[in-house]
C-alpha positions in Angstrom: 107.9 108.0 85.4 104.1 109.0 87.2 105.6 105.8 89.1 108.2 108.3 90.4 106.0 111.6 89.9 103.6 109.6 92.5 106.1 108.7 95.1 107.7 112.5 94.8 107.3 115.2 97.7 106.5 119.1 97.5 109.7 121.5 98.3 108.0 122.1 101.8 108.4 118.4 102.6 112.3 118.3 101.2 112.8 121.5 103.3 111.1 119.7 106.1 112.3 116.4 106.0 115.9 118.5 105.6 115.2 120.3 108.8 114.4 116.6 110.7 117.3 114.9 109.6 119.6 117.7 110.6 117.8 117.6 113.9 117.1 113.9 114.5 119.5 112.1 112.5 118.1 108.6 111.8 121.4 106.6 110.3 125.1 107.0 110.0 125.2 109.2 106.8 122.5 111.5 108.4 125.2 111.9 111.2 127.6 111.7 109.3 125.9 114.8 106.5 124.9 117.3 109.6 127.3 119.6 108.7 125.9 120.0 105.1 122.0 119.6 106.2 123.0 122.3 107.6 124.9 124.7 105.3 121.9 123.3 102.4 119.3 124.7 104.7 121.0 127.7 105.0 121.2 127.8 101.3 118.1 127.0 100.3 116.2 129.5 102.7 119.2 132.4 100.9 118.3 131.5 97.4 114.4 131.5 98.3 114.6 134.6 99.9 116.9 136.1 97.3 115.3 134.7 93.7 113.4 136.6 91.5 112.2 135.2 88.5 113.7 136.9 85.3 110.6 138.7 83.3 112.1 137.3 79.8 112.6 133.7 81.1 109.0 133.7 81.9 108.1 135.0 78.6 110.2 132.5 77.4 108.4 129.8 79.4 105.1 131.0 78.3 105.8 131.0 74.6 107.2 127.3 74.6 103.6 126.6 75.6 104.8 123.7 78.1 102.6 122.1 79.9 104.6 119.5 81.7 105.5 118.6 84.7 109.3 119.2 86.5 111.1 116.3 88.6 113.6 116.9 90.5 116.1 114.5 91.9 117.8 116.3 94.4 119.1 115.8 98.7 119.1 118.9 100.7 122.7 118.5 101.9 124.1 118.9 98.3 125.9 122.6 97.6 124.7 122.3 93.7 120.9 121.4 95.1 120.4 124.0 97.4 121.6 127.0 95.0 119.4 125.2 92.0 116.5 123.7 93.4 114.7 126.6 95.1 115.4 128.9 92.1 113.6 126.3 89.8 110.7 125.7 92.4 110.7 129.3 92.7 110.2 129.7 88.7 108.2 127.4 87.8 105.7 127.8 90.5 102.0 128.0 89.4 103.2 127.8 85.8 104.4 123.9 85.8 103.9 121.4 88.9 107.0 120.6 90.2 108.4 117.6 92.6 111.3 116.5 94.5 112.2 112.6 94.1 114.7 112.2 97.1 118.0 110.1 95.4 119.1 108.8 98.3 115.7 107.1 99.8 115.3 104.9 95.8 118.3 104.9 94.0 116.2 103.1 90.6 116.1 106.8 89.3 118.8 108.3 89.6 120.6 105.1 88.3 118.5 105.7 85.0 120.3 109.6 84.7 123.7 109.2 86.0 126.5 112.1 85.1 129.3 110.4 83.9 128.9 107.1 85.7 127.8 109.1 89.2 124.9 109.6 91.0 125.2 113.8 91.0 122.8 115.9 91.7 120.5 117.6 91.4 119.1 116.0 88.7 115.9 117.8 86.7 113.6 115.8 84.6 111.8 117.8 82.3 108.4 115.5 82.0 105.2 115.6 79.2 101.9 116.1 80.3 101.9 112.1 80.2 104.9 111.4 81.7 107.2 110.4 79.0 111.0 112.1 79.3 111.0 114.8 77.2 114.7 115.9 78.3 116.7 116.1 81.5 119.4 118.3 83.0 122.2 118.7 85.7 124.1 118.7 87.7 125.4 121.9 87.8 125.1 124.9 85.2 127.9 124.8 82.7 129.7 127.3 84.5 129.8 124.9 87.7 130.9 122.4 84.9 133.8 124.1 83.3 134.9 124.8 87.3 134.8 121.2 88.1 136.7 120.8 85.0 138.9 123.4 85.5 139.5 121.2 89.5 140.2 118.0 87.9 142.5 119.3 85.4 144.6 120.4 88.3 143.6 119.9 91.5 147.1 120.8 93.2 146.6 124.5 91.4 143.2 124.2 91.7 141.7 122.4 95.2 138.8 121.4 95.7 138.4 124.1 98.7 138.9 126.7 95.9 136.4 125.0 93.5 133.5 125.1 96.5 134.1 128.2 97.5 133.9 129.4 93.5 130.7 127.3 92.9 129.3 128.9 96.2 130.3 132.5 94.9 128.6 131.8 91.6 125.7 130.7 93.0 124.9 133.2 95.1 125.6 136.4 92.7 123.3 133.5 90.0 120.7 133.3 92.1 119.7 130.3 89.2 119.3 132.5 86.3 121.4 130.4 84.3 120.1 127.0 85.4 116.5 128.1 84.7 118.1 129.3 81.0 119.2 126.1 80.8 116.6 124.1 81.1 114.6 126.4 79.3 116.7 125.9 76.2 115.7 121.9 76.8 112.0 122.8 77.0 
């Protein structure tokens, strides 16, 4: 895991290297992704803007007495990412250091935390002071879970327009409270 830790980037440099490929696309799925660059920047500046840590969260944090480190395996064109990832950046900032491990540049991690066979995102690794796993989480909260259930269940009722405009509604009236409970209860 430091293996990973050490080749990880800051949330500047995700938003950054975000804000290049949008702008200077260097392969096909760059091209191909602009669209969603986009709409992830856009969401990712909202939720920064917008988050507030929760007071009894961060008592929470600071009773757990967790001195770890956060790893995040996350792209900036994903919908679940850019609600999730500033919020937890946001939260954990100067408490825990926290990191971004880019899936799609080395896929060796996230092939060792896949969801259900896939390579979802974003993916939060929950690390010890020495670097061992102490527990993971993602994709999505369980209330993004039991929508995506709810999808495949019946997608004809249910389309998958309707389950990304949900997810997006949830998100932004979430702001990540319940991702950051989440993970706390994995802490």
């Amino acid at each position: 895991m430091k293996n990973y830790w050490d080749n990880a980037i800051s949330f500047e440099e995700y938003v950054q290297i975000g804000r290049q490929r949008l702008d200077n696309p260097s392969n096909e799925q760059e091209k191909e992704y602009k669209q969603y660059y986009e709409l992830g920047l856009q969401r990712i500046d909202r939720t920064w803007k917008k988050y507030i840590p929760n007071e009894d969260q961060l008592q929470t944090l600071a009773s757990k007495n967790f001195n770890g480190k956060i790893l995040i395996i996350s792209e900036v064109w994903c919908g679940d990412a850019s609600a999730t990832v500033p919020a937890l950046v946001k939260f954990f900032e100067g408490k825990n250091d926290v990191k971004i491990f880019l899936r799609d540049g080395d896929k060796s991690l996230i092939n060792q935390f896949l969801t259900n066979g896939t390579e979802s995102i974003p993916k939060v690794l929950i690390l010890n002071e020495d670097f061992t796993l102490r527990n993971s989480w993602g994709p999505r909260p369980k209330f993004g879970h039991e929508l995506l259930l709810k999808f495949k269940a019946d997608p004809e009722n249910y389309p998958r327009e309707t389950l990304y405009n949900d997810l997006q509604l949830y998100y932004a009236k979430n702001r990540g409270k319940d991702a950051v409970e989440e993970i706390l209860g994995l802490i």
